[in-house]
N, CA, C and O atoms as a printed pandas DataFrame, in Angstrom:
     atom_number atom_name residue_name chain_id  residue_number  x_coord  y_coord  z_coord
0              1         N          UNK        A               1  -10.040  -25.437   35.176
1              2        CA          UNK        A               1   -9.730  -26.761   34.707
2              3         C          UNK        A               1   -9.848  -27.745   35.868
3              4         O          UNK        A               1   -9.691  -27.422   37.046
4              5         N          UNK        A               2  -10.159  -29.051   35.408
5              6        CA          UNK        A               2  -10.404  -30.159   36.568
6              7         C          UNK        A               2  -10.204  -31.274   36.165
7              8         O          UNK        A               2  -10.676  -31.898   35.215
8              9         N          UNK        A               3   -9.372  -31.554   37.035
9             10        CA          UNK        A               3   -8.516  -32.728   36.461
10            11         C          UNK        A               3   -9.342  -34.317   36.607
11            12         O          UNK        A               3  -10.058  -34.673   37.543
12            13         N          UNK        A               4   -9.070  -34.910   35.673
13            14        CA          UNK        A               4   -9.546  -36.560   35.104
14            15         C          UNK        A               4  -11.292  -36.199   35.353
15            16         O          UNK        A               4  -12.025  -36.640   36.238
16            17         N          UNK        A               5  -11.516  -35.553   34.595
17            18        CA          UNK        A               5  -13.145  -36.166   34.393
18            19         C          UNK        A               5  -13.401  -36.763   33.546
19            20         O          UNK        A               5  -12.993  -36.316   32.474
20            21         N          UNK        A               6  -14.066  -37.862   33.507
21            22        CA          UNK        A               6  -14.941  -38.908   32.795
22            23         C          UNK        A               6  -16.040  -37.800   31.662
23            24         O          UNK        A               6  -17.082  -37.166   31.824
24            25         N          UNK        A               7  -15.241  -38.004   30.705
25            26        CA          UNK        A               7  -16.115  -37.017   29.114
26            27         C          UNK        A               7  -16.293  -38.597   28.271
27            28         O          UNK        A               7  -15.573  -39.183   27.463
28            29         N          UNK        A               8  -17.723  -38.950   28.959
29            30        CA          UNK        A               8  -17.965  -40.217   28.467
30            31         C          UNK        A               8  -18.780  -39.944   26.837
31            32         O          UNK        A               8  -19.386  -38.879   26.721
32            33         N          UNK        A               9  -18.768  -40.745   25.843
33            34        CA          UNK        A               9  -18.145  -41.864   25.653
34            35         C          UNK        A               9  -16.214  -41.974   25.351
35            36         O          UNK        A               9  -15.608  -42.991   25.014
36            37         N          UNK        A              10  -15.811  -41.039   25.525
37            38        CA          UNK        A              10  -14.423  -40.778   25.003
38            39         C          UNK        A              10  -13.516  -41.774   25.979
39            40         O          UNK        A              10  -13.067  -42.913   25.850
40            41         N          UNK        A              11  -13.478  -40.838   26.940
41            42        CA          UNK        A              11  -11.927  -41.154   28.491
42            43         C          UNK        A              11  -12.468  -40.192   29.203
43            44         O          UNK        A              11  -13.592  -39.691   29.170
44            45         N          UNK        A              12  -11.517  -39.987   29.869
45            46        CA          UNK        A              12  -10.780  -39.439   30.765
46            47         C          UNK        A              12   -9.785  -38.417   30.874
47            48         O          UNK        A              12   -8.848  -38.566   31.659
48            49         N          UNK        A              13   -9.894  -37.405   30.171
49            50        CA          UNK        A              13   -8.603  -36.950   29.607
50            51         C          UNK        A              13   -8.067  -35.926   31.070
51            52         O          UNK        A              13   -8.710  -35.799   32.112
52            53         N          UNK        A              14   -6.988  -35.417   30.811
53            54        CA          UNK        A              14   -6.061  -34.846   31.733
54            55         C          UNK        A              14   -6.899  -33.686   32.908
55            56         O          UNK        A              14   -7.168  -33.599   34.106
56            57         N          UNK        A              15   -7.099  -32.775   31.361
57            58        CA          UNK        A              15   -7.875  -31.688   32.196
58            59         C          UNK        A              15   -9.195  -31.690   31.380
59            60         O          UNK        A              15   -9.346  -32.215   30.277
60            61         N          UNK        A              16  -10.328  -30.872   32.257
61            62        CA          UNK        A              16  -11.418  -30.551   31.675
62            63         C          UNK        A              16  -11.990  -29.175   32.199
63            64         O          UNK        A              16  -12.296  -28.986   33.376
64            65         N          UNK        A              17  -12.110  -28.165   31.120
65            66        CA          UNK        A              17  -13.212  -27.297   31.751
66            67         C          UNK        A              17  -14.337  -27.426   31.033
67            68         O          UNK        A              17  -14.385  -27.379   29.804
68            69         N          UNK        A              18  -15.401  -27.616   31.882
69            70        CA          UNK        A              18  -17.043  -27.625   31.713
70            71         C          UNK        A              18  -17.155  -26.543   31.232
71            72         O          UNK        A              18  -17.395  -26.665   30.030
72            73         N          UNK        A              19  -17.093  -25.223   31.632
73            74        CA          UNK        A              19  -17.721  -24.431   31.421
74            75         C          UNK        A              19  -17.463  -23.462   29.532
75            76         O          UNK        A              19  -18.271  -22.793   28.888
76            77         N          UNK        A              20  -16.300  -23.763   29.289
77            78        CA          UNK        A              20  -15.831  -23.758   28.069
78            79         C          UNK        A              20  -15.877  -24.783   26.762
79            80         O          UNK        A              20  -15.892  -24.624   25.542
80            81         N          UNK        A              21  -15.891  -26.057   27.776
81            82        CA          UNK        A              21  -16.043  -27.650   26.468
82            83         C          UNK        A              21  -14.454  -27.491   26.181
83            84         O          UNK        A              21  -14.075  -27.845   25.065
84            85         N          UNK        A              22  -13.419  -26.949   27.166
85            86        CA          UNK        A              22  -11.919  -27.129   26.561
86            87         C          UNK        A              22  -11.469  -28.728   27.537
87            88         O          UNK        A              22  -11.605  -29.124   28.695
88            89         N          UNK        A              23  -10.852  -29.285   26.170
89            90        CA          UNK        A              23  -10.453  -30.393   27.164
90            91         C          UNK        A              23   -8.945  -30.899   26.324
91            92         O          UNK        A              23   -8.757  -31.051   25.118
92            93         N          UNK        A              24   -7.746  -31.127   27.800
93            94        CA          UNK        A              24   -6.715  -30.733   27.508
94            95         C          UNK        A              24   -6.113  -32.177   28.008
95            96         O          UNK        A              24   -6.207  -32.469   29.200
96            97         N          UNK        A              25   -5.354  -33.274   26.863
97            98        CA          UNK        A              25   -4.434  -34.155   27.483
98            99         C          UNK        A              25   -3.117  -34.321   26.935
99           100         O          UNK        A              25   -2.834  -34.415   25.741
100          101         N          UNK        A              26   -2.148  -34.354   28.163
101          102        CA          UNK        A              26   -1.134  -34.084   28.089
102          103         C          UNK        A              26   -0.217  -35.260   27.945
103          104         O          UNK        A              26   -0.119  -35.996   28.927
104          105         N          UNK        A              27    0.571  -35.586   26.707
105          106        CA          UNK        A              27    1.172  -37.024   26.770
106          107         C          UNK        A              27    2.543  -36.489   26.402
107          108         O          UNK        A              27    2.813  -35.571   25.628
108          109         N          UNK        A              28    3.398  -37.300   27.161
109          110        CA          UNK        A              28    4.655  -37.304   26.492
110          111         C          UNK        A              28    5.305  -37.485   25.488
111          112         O          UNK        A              28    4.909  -38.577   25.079
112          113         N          UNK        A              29    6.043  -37.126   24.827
113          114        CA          UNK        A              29    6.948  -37.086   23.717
114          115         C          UNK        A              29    7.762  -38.641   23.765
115          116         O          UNK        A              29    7.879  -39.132   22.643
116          117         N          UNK        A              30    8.213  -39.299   24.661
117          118        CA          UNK        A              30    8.720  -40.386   24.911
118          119         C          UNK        A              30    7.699  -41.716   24.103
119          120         O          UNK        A              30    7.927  -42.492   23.175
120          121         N          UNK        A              31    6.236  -41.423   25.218
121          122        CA          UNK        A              31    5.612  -42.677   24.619
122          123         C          UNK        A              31    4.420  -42.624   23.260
123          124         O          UNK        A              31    3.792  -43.492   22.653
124          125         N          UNK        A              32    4.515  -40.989   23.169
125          126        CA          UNK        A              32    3.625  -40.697   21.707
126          127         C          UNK        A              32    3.997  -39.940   20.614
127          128         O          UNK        A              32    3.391  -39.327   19.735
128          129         N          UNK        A              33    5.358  -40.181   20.949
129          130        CA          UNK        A              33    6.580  -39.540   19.412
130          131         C          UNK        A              33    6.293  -38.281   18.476
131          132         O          UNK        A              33    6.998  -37.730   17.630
132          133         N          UNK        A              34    4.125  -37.853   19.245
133          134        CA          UNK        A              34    4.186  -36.362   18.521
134          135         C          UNK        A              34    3.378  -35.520   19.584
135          136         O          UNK        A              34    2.410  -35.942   20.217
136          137         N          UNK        A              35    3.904  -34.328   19.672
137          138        CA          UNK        A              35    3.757  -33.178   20.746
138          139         C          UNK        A              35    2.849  -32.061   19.215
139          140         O          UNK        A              35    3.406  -31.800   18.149
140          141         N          UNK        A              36    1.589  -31.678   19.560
141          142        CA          UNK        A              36    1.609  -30.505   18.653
142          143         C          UNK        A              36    1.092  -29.554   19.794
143          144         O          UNK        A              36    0.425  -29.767   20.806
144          145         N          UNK        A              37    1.733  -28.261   19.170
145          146        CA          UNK        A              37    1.431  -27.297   19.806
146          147         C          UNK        A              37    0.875  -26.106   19.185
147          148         O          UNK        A              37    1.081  -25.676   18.050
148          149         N          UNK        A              38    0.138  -25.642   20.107
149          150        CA          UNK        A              38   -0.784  -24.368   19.521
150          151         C          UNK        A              38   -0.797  -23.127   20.529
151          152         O          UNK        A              38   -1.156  -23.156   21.706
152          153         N          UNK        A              39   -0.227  -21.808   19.655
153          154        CA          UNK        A              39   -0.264  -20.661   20.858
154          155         C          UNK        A              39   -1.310  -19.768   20.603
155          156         O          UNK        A              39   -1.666  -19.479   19.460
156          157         N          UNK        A              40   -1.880  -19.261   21.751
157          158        CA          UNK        A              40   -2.709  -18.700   22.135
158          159         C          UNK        A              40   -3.243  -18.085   20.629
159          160         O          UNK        A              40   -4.107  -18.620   19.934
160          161         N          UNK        A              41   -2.647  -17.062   20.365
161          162        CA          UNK        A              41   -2.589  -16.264   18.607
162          163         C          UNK        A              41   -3.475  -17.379   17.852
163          164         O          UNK        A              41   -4.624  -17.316   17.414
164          165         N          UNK        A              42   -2.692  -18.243   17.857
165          166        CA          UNK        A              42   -3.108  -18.960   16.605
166          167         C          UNK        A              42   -4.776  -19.854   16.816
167          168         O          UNK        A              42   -5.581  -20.117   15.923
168          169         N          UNK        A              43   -4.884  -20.162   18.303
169          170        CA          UNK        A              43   -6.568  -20.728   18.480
170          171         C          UNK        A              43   -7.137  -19.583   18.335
171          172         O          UNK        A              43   -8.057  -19.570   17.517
172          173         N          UNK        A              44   -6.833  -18.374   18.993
173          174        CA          UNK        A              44   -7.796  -17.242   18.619
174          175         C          UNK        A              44   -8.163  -16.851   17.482
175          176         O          UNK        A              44   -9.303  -16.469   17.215
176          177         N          UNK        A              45   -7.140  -16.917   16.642
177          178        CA          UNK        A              45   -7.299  -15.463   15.754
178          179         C          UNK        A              45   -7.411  -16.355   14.343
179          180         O          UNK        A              45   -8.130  -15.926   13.441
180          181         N          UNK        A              46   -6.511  -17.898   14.142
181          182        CA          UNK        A              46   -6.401  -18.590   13.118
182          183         C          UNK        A              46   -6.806  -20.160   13.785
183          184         O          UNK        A              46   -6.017  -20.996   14.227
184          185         N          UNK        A              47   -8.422  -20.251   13.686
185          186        CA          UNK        A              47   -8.767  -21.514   14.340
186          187         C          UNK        A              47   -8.581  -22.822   13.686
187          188         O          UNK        A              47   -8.461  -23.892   14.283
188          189         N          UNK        A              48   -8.558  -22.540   11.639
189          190        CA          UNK        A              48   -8.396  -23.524   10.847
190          191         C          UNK        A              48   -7.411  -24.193   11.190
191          192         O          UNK        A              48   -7.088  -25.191   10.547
């Protein structure tokens, strides 16, 4: 992962890995009132 790359036309987001296309931003619960979360199990095995 590598942090703030420019994934233009989008942003900037937190993290990025190139080599996967995973791209990960992390906002607080304070200023965006929703956190979702996903565990490992469930991207693998149940991607819907």
């Amino acid at each position: 992962m590598t942090p703030q790359v420019w994934v233009d036309p989008i942003s900037r987001p937190d993290l990025v890995d190139g080599a996967s296309g995973v791209v990960l931003e992390a906002d607080c619960f304070e200023l965006h009132g929703r956190v979702l979360r996903f565990s490992w199990e469930h991207v693998m095995f149940e991607p819907q």
